[in-house]
C-alpha positions in Angstrom: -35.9 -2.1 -7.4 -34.7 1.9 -7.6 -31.6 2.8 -7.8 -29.8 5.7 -6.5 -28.6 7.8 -9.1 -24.8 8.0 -8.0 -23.0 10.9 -8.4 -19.5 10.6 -9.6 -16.9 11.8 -6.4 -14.3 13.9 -6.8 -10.9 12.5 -9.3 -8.7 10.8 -6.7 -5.3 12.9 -6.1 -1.8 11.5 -5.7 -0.3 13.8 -3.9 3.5 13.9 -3.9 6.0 15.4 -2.3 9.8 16.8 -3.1 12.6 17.8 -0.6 15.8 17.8 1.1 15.5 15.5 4.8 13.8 17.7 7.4 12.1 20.4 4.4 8.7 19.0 6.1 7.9 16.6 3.5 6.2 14.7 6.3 4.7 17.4 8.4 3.1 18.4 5.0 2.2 14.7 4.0 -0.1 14.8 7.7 -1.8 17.9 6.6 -2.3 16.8 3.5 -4.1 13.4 4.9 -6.2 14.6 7.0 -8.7 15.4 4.0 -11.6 13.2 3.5 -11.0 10.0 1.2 -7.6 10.3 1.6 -4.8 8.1 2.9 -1.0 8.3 3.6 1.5 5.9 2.5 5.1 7.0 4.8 8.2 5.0 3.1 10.0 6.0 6.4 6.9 3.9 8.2 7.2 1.3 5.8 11.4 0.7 5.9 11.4 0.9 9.7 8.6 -1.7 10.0 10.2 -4.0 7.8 13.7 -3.4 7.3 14.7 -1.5 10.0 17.2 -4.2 11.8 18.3 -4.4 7.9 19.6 -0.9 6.8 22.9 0.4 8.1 23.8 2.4 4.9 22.7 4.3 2.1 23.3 1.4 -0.3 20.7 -0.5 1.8 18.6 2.4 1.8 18.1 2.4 -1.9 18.1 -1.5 -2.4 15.2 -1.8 0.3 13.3 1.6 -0.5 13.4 0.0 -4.4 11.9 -3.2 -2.9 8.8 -1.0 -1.2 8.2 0.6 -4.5 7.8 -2.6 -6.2 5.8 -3.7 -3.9 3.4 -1.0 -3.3 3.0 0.4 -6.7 0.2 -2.2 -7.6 -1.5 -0.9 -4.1 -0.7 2.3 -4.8 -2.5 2.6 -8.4 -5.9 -0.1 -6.7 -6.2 2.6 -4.1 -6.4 5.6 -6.6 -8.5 3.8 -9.0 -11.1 2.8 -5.9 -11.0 6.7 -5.8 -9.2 7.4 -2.7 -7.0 10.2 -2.8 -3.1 9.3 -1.7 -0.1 11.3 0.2 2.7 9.8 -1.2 5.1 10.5 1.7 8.2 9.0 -0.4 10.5 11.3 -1.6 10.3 12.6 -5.2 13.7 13.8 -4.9 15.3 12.3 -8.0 14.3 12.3 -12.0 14.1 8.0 -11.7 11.5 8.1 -8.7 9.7 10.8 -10.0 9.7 8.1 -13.2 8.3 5.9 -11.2 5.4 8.0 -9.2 4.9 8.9 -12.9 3.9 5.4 -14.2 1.9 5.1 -10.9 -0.2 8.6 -11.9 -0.3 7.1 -15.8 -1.3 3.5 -14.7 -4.1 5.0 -12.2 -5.8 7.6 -14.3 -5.8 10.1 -11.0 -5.1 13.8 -10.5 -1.7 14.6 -9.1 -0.3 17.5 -7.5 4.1 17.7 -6.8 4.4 19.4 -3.7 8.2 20.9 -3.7 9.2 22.0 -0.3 12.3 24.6 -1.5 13.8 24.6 1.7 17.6 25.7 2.0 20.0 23.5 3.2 20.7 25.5 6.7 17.2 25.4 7.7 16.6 21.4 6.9 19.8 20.7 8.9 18.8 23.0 11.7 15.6 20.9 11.6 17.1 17.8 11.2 19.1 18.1 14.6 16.4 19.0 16.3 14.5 16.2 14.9 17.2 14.1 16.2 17.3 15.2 19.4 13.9 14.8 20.1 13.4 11.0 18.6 9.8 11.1 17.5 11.1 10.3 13.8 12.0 6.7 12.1 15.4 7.8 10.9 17.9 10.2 11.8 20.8 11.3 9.5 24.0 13.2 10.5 25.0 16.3 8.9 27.3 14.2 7.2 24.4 12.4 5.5 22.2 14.8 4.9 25.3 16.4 2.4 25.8 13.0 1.1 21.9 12.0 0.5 21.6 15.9 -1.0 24.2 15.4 -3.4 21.4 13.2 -5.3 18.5 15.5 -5.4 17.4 17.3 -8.5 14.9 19.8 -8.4 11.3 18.7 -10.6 11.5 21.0 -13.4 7.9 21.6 -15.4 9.4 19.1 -18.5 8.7 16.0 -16.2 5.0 16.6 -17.0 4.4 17.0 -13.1 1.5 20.1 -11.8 3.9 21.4 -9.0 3.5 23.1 -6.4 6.2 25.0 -4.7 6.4 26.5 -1.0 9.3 28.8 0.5 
């Protein structure tokens, strides 16, 4: 019987992405998907389809967004390591979940690539109202929220051992 001699594809890519609510993580994360071989995981999709009825607060937000991660990490490193490529639309906005997309890039042996959106706080909440208005989106936040959820972010700095990519 001949074989085929099989070329090797391309190193998967876990592509992750960093910034404030409404920066465009998720406008970027669509882009970024629509490249061959690759696939998008959305927290956002994933809390509203389970544990929408469930979240009222931020509190629940973390305690059910830390249940998704340790769910889907196992998923997360079998789809790099079938060599599919993955848009991590879950926000690596603090040094413990960039930890955590960390193990997941360690564990899977793939490429990665930190997309920071440096978007200023005006412009995201500017976004964010419109966002609102317009209801096409899982979650909304007030204004109020957005300061209280932004309070938590830290910006990836090049010691976290992350290749970043930044956009204005």
């Amino acid at each position: 019987m001949d074989t085929a001699t099989v070329t090797p594809s391309e190193q998967p890519t876990l592509h992750l992405l960093c910034g404030k609510i409404a920066s465009g993580k998720s406008t970027l994360s669509a882009k970024l998907g629509a490249s061959p071989g690759t696939v998008v995981v959305s927290e956002d999709h994933w809390l509203a389809a389970l544990f929408a009825k469930e979240m009222h607060s931020i509190s629940d937000y973390v305690q059910y967004s830390s249940r998704l991660k340790n769910a889907m990490k196992p998923h997360l490193v079998s789809l790099l390591k079938a060599g599919l490529s993955v848009v991590l639309d879950f926000p690596a906005n603090t040094q413990a979940n960039r930890e955590w997309m960390m193990h997941i890039i360690k564990e899977s042996g793939a490429r990665h690539k930190l997309h920071y959106l440096n978007v200023s706080d005006e412009v995201c909440k500017s976004r964010l109202r419109v966002r609102n208005m317009e209801g096409g989106h899982e979650f909304s936040a007030t204004d109020q929220q957005f300061e209280t959820i932004t309070r938590y972010f830290s910006e990836p700095t090049a010691d976290e051992g992350f290749d970043i990519v930044e956009y204005h």
